[in-house]
Structures are given as structure tokens and as C-alpha cells.
PDB file of N, H, CA, C and O in Angstrom:
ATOM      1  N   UNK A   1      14.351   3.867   4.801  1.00  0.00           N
ATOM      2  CA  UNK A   1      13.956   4.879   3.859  1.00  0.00           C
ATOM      3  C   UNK A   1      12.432   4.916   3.811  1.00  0.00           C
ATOM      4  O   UNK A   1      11.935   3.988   3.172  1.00  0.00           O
ATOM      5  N   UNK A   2      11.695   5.678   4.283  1.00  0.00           N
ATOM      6  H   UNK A   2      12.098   6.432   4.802  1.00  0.00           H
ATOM      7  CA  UNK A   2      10.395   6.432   4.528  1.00  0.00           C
ATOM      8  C   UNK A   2       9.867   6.905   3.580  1.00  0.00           C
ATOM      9  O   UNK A   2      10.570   7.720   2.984  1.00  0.00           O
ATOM     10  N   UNK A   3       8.760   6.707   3.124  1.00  0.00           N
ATOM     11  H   UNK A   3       8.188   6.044   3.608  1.00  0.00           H
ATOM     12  CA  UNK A   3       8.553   6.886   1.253  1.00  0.00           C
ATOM     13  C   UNK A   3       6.805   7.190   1.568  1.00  0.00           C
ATOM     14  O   UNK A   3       5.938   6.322   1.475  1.00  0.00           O
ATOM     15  N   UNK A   4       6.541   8.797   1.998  1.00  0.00           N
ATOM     16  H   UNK A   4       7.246   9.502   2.074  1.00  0.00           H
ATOM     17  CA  UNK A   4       4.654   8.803   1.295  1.00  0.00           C
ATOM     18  C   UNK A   4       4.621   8.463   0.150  1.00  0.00           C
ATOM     19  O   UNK A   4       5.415   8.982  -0.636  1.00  0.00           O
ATOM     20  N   UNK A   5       3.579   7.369  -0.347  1.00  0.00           N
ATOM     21  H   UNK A   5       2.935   6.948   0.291  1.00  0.00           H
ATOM     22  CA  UNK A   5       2.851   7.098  -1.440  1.00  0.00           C
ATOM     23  C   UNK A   5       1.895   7.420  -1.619  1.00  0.00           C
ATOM     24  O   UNK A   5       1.167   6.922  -0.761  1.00  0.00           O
ATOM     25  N   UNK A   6       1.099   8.306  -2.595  1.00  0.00           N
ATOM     26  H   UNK A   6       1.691   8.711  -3.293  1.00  0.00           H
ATOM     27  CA  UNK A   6      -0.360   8.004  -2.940  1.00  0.00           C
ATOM     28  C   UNK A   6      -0.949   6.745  -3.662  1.00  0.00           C
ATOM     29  O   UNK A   6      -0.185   6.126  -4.402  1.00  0.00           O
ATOM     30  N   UNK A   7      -2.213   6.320  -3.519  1.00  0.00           N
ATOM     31  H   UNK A   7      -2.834   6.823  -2.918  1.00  0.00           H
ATOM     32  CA  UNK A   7      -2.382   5.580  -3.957  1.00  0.00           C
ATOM     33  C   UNK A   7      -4.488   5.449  -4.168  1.00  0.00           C
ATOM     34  O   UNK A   7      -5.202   6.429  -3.953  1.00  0.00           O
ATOM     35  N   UNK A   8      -4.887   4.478  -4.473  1.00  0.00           N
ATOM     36  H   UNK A   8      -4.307   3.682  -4.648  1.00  0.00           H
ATOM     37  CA  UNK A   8      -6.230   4.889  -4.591  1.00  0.00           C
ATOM     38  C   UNK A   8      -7.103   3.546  -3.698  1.00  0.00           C
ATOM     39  O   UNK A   8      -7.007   2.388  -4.104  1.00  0.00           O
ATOM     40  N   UNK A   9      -7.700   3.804  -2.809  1.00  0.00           N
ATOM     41  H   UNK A   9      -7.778   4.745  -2.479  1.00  0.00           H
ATOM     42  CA  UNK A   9      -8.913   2.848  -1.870  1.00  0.00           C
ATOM     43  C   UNK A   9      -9.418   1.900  -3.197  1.00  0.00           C
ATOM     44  O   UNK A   9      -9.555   2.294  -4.355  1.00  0.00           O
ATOM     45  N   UNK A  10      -9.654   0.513  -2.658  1.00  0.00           N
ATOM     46  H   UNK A  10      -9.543   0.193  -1.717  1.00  0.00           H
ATOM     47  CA  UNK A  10     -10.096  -0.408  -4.059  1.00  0.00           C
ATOM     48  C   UNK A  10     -11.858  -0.491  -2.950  1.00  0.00           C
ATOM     49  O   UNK A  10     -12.794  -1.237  -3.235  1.00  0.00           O
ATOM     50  N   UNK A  11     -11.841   0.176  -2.130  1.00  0.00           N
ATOM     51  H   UNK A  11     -11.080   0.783  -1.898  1.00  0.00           H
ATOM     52  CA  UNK A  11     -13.349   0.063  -1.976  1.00  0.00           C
ATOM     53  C   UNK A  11     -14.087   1.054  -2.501  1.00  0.00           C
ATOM     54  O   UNK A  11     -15.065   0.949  -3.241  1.00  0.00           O
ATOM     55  N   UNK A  12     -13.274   2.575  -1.841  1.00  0.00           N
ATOM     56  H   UNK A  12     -12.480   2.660  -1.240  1.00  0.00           H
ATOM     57  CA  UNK A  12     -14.282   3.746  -1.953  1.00  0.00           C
ATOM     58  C   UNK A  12     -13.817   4.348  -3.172  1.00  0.00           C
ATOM     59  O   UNK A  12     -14.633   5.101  -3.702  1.00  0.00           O
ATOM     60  N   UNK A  13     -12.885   4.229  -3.659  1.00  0.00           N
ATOM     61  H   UNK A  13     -12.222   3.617  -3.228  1.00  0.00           H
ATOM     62  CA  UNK A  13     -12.069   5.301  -4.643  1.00  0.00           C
ATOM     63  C   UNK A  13     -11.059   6.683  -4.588  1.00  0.00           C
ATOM     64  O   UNK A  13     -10.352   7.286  -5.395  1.00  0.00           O
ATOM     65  N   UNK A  14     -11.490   6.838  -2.888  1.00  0.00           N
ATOM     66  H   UNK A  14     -12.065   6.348  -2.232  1.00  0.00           H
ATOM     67  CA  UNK A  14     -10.880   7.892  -2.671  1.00  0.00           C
ATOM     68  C   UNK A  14      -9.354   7.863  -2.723  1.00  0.00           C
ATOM     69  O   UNK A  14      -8.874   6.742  -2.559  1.00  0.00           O
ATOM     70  N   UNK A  15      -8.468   8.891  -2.923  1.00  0.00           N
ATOM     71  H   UNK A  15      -8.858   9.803  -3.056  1.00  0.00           H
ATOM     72  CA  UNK A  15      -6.760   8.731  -3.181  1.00  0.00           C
ATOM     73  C   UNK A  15      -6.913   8.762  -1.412  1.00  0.00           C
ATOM     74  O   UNK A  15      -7.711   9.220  -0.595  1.00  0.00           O
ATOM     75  N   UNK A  16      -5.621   7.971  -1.395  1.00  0.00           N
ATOM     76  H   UNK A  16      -4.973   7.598  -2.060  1.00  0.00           H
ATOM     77  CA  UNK A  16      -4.932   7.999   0.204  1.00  0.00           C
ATOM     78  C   UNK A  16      -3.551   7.872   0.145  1.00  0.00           C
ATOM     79  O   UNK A  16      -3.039   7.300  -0.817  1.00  0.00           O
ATOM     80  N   UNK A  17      -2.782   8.398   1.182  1.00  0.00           N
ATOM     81  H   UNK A  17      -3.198   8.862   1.963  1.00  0.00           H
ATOM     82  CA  UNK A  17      -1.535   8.502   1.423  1.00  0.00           C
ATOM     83  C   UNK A  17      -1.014   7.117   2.071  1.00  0.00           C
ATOM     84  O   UNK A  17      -1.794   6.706   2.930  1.00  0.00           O
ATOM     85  N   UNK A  18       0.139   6.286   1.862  1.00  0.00           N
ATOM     86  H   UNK A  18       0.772   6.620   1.164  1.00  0.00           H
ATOM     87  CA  UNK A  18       0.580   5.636   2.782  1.00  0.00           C
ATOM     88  C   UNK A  18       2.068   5.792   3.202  1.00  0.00           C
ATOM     89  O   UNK A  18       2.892   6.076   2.332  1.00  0.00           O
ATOM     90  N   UNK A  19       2.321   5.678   4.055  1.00  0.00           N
ATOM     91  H   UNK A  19       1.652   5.447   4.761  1.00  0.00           H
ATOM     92  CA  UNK A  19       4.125   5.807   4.498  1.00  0.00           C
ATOM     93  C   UNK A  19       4.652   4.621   4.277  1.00  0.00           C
ATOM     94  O   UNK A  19       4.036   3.752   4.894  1.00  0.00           O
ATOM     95  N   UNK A  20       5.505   4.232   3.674  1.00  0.00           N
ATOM     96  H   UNK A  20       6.005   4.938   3.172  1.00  0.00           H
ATOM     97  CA  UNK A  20       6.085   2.728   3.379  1.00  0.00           C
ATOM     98  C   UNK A  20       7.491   2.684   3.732  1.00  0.00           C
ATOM     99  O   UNK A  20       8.198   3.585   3.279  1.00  0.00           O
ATOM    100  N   UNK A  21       7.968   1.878   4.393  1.00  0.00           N
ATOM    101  H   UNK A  21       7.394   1.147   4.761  1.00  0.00           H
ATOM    102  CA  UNK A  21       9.441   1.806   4.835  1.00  0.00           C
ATOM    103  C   UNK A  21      10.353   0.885   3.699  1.00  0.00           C
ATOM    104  O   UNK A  21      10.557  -0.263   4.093  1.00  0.00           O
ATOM    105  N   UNK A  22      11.008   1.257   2.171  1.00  0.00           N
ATOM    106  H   UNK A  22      10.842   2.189   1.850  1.00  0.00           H
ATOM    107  CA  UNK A  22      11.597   0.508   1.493  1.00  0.00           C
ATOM    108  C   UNK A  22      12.547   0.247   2.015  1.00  0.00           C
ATOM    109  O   UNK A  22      13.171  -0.527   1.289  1.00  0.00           O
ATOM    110  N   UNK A  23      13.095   0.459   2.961  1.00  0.00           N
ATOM    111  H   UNK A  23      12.588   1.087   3.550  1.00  0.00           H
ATOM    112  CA  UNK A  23      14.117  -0.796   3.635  1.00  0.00           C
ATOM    113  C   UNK A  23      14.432  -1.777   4.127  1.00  0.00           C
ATOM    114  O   UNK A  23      15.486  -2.383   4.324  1.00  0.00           O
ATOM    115  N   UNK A  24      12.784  -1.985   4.442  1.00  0.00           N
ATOM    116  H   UNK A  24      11.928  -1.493   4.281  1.00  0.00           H
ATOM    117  CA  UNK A  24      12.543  -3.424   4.752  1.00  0.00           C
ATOM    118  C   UNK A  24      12.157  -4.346   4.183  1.00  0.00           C
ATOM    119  O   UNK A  24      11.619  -5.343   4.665  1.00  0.00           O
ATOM    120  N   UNK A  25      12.498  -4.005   2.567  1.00  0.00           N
ATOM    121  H   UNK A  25      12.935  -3.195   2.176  1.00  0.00           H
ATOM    122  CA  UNK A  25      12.409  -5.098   1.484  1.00  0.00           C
ATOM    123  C   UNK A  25      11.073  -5.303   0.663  1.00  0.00           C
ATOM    124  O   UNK A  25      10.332  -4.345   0.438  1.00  0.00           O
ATOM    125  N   UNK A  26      10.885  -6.151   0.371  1.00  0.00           N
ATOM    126  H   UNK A  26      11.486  -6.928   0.554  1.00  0.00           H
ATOM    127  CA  UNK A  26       9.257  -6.579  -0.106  1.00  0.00           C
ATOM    128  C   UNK A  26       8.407  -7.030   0.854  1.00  0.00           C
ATOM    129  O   UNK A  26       8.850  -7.764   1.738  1.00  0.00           O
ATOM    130  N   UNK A  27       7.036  -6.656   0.829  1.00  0.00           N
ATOM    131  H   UNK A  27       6.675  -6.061   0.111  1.00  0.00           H
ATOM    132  CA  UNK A  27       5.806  -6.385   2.086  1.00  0.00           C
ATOM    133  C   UNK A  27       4.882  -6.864   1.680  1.00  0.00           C
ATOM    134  O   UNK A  27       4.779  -6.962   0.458  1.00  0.00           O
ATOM    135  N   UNK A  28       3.898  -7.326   2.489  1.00  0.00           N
ATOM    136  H   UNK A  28       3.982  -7.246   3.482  1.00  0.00           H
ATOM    137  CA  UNK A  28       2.577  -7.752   2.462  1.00  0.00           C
ATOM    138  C   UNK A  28       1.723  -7.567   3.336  1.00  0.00           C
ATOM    139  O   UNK A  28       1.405  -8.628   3.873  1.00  0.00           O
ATOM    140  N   UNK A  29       1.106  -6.528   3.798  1.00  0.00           N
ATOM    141  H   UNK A  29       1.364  -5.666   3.362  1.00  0.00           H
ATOM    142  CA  UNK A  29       0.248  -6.420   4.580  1.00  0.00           C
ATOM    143  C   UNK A  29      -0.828  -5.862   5.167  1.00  0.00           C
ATOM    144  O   UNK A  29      -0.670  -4.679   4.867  1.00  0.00           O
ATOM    145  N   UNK A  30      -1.868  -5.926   5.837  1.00  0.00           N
ATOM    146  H   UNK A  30      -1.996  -6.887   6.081  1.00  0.00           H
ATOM    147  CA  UNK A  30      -3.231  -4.861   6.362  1.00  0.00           C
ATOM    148  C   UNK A  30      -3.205  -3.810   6.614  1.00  0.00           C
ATOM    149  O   UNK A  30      -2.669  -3.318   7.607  1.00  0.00           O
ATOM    150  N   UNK A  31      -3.911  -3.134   5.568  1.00  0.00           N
ATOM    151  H   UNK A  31      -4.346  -3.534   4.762  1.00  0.00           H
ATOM    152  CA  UNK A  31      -4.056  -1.475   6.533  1.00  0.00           C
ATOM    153  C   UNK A  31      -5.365  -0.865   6.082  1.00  0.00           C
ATOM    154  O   UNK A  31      -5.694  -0.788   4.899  1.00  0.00           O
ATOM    155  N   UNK A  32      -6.230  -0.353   7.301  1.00  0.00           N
ATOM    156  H   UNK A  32      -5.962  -0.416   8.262  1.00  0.00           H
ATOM    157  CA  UNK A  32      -7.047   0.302   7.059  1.00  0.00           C
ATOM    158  C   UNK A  32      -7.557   1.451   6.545  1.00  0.00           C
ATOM    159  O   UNK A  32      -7.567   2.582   7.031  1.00  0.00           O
ATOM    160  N   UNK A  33      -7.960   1.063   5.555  1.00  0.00           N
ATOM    161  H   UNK A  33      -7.951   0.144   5.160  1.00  0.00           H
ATOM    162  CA  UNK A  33      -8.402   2.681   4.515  1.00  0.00           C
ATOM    163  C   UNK A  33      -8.763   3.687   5.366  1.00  0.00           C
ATOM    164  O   UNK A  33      -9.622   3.430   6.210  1.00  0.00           O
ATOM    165  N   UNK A  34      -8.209   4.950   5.311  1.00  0.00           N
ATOM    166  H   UNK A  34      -7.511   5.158   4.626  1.00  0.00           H
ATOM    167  CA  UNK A  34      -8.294   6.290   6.711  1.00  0.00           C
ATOM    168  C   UNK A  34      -9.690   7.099   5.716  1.00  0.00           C
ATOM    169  O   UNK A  34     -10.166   8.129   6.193  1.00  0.00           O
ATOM    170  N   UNK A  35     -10.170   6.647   4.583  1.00  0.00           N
ATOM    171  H   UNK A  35      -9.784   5.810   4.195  1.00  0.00           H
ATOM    172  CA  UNK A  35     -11.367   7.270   4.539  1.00  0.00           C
ATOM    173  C   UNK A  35     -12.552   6.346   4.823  1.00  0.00           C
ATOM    174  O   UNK A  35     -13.390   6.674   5.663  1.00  0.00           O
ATOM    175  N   UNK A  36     -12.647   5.131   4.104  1.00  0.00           N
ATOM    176  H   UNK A  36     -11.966   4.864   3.422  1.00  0.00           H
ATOM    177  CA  UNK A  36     -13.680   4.157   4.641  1.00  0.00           C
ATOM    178  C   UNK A  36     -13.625   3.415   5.656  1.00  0.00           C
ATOM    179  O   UNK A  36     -14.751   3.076   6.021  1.00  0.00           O
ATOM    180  N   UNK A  37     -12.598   2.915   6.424  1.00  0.00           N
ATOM    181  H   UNK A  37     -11.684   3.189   6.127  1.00  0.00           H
ATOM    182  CA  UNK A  37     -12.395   2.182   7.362  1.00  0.00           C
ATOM    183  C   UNK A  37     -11.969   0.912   7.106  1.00  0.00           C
ATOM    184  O   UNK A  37     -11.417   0.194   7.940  1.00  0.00           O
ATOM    185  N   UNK A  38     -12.293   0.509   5.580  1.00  0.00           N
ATOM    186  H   UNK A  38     -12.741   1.093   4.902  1.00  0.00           H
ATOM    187  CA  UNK A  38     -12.049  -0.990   5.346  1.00  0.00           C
ATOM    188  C   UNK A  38     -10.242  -1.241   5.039  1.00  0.00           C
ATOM    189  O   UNK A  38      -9.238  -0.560   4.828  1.00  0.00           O
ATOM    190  N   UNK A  39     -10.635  -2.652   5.178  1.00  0.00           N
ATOM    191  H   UNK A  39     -11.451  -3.205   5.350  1.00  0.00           H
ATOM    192  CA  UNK A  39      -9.264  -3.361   5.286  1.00  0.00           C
ATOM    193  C   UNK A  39      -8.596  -3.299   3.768  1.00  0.00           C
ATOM    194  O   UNK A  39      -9.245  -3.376   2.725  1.00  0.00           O
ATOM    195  N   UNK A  40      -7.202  -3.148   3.867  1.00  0.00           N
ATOM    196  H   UNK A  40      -6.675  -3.085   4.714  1.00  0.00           H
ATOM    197  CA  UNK A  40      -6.492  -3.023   2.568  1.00  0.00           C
ATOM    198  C   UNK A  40      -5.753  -4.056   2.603  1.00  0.00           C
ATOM    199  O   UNK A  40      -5.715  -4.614   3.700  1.00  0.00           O
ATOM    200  N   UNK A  41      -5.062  -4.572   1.663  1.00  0.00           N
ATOM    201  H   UNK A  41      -5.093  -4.119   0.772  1.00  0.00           H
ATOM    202  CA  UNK A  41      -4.362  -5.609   1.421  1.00  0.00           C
ATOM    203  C   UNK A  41      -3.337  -4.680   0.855  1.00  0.00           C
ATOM    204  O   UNK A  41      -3.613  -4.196  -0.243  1.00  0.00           O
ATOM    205  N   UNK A  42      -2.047  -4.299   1.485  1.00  0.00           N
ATOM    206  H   UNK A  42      -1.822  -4.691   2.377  1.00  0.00           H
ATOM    207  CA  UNK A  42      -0.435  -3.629   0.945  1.00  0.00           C
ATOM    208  C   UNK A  42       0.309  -4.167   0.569  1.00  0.00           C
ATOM    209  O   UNK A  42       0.921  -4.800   1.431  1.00  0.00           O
ATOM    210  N   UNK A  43       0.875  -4.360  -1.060  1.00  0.00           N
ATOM    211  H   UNK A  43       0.379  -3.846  -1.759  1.00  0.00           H
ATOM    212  CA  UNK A  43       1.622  -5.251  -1.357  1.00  0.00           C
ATOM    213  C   UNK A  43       2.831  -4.029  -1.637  1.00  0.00           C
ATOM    214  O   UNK A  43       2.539  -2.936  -2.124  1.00  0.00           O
ATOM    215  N   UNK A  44       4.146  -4.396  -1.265  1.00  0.00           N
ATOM    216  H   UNK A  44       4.383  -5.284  -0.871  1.00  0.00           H
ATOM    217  CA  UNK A  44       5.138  -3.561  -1.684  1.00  0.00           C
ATOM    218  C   UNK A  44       6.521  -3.979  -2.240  1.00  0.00           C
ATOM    219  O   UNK A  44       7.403  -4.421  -1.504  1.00  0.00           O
ATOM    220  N   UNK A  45       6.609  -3.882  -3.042  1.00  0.00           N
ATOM    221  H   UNK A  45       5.892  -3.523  -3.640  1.00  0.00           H
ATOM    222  CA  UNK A  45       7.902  -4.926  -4.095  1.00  0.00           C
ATOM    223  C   UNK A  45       9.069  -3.780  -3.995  1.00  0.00           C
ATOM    224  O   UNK A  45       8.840  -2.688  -4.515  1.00  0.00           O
ATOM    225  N   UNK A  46       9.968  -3.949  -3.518  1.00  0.00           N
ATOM    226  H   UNK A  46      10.154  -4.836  -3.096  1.00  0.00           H
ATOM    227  CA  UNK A  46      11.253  -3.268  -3.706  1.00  0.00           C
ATOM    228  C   UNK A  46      12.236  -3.761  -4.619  1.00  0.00           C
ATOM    229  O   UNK A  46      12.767  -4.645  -3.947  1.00  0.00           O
ATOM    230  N   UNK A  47      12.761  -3.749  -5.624  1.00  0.00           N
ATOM    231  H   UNK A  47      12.330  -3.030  -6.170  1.00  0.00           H
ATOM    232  CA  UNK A  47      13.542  -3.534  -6.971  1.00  0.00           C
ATOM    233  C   UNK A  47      14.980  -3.128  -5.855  1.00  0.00           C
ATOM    234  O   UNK A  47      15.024  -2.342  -4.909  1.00  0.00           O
ATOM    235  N   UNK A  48      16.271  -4.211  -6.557  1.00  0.00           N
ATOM    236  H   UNK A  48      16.235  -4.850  -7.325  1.00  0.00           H
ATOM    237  CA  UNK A  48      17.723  -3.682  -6.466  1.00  0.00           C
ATOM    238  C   UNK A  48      18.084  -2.358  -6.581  1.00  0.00           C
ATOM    239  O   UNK A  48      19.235  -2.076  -6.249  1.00  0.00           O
ATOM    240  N   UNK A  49      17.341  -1.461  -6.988  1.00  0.00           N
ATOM    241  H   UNK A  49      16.406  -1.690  -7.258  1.00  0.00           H
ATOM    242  CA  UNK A  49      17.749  -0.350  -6.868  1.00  0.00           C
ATOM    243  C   UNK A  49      17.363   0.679  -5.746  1.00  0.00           C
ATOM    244  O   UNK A  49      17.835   1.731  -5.313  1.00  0.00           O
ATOM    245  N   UNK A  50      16.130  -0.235  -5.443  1.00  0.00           N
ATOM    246  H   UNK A  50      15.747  -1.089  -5.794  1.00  0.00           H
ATOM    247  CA  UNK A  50      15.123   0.524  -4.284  1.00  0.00           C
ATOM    248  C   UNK A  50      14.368   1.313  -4.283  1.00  0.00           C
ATOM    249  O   UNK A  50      14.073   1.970  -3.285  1.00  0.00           O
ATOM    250  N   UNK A  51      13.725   1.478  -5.722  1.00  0.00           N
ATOM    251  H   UNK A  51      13.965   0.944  -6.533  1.00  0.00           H
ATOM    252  CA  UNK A  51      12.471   1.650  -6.496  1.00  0.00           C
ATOM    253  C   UNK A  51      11.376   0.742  -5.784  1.00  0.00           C
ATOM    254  O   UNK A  51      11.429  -0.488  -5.771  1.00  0.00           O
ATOM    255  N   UNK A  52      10.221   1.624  -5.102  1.00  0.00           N
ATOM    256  H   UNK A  52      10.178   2.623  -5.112  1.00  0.00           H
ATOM    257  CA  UNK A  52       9.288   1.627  -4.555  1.00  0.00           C
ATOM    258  C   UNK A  52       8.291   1.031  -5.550  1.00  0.00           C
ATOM    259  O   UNK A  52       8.013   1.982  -6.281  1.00  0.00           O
ATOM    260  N   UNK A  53       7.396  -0.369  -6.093  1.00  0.00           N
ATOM    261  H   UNK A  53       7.622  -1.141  -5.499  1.00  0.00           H
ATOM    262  CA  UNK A  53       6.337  -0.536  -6.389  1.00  0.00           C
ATOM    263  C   UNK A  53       4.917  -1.067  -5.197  1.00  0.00           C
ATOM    264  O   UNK A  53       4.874  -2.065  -4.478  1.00  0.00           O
ATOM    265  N   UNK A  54       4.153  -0.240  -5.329  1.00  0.00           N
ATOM    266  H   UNK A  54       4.188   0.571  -5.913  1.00  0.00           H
ATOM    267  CA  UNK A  54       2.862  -0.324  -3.573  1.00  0.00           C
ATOM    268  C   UNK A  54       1.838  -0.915  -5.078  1.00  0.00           C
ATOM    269  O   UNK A  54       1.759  -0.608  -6.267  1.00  0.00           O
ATOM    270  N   UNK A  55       1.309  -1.725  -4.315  1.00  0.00           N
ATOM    271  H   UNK A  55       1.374  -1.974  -3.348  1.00  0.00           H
ATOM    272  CA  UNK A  55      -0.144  -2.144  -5.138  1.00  0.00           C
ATOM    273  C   UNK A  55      -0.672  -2.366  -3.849  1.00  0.00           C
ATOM    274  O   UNK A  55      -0.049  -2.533  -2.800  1.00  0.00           O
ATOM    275  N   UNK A  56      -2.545  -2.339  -4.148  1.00  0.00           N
ATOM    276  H   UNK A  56      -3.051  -2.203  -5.000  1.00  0.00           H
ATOM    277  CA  UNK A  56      -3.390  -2.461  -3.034  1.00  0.00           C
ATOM    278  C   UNK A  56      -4.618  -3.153  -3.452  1.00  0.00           C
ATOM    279  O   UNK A  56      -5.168  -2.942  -4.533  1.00  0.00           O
ATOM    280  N   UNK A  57      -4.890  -3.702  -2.866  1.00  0.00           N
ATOM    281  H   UNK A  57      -4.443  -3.874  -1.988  1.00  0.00           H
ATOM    282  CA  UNK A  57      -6.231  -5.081  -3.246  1.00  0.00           C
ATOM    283  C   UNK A  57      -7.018  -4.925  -2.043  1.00  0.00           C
ATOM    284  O   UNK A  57      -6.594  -4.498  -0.969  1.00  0.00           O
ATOM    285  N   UNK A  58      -8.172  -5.294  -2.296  1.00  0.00           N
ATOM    286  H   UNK A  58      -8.517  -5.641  -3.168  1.00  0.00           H
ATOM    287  CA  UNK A  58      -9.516  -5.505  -1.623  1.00  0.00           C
ATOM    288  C   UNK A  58      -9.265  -7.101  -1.180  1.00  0.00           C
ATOM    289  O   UNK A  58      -8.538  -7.969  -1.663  1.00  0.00           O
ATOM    290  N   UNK A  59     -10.391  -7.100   0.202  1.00  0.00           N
ATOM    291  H   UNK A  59     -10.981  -6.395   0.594  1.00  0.00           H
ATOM    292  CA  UNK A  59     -10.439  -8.759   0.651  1.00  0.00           C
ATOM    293  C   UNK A  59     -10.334  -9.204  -0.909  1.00  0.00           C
ATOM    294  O   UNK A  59      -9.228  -9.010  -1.413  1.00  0.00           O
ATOM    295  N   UNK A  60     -11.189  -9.691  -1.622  1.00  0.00           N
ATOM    296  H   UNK A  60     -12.088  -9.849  -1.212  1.00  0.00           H
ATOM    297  CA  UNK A  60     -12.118 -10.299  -2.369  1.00  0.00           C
ATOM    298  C   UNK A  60     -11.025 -10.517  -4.241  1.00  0.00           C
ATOM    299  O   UNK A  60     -11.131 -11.272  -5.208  1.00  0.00           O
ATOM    300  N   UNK A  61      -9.865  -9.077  -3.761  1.00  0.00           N
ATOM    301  H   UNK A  61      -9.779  -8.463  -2.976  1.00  0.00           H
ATOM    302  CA  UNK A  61      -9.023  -9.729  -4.988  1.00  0.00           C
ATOM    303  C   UNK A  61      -7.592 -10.879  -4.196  1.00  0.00           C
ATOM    304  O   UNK A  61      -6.789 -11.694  -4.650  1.00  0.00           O
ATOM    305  N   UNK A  62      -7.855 -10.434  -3.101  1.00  0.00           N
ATOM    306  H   UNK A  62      -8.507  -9.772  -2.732  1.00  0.00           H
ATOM    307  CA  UNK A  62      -6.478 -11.602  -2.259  1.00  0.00           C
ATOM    308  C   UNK A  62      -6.616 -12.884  -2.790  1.00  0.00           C
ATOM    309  O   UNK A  62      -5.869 -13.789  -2.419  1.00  0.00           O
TER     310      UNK A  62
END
């Protein structure tokens, strides 16, 4: 299940889109901000029901 999220850059501020696959459970991982270039930290918690929660952190809050 293929899920665009918006969400907001913890460097630049700008909103960005991400595609998240909730079928593959709960996530952790790198992706580069498509407006600044910097590295994101993708955290993605999937809920029994399969309610999508995405949070995103900077190096420096990991």
C-alpha cells in the first residue's frame, strides 16, 4: 500500500512529498530532501489498522 505523504524539510522548511510503502510495517530510514539536498532521517510507524504515522528528523535530532 503506496501512501504520498506531505511532510515538512527539518533543514529548509520547505513542504515535500514522500511515497511510503505501509506494508512494509514500521521504517527507519535516509532520504534526501528533493529541495535542499540534505539527508533526512524517515521514521514510519504503522498502527494495526494501517494508519500511516511519517515523522522526519535532521542528522543532529537522531
Amino acid at each position: 500500500m503506496l501512501a504520498t505523504l506531505d511532510t515538512t524539510c527539518p533543514y529548509c522548511g520547505e513542504v515535500i512529498s514522500l511515497v511510503v510503502d505501509g506494508s512494509a510495517g514500521d521504517q527507519r530510514y535516509i532520504e534526501d530532501c528533493s529541495v535542499c539536498c540534505r539527508p533526512i532521517t524517515v521514521i514510519v510507524d504503522v498502527d494495526h489498522e494501517g494508519d500511516i504515522d511519517l515523522r522526519v528528523q535532521s542528522e543532529s535530532e537522531t
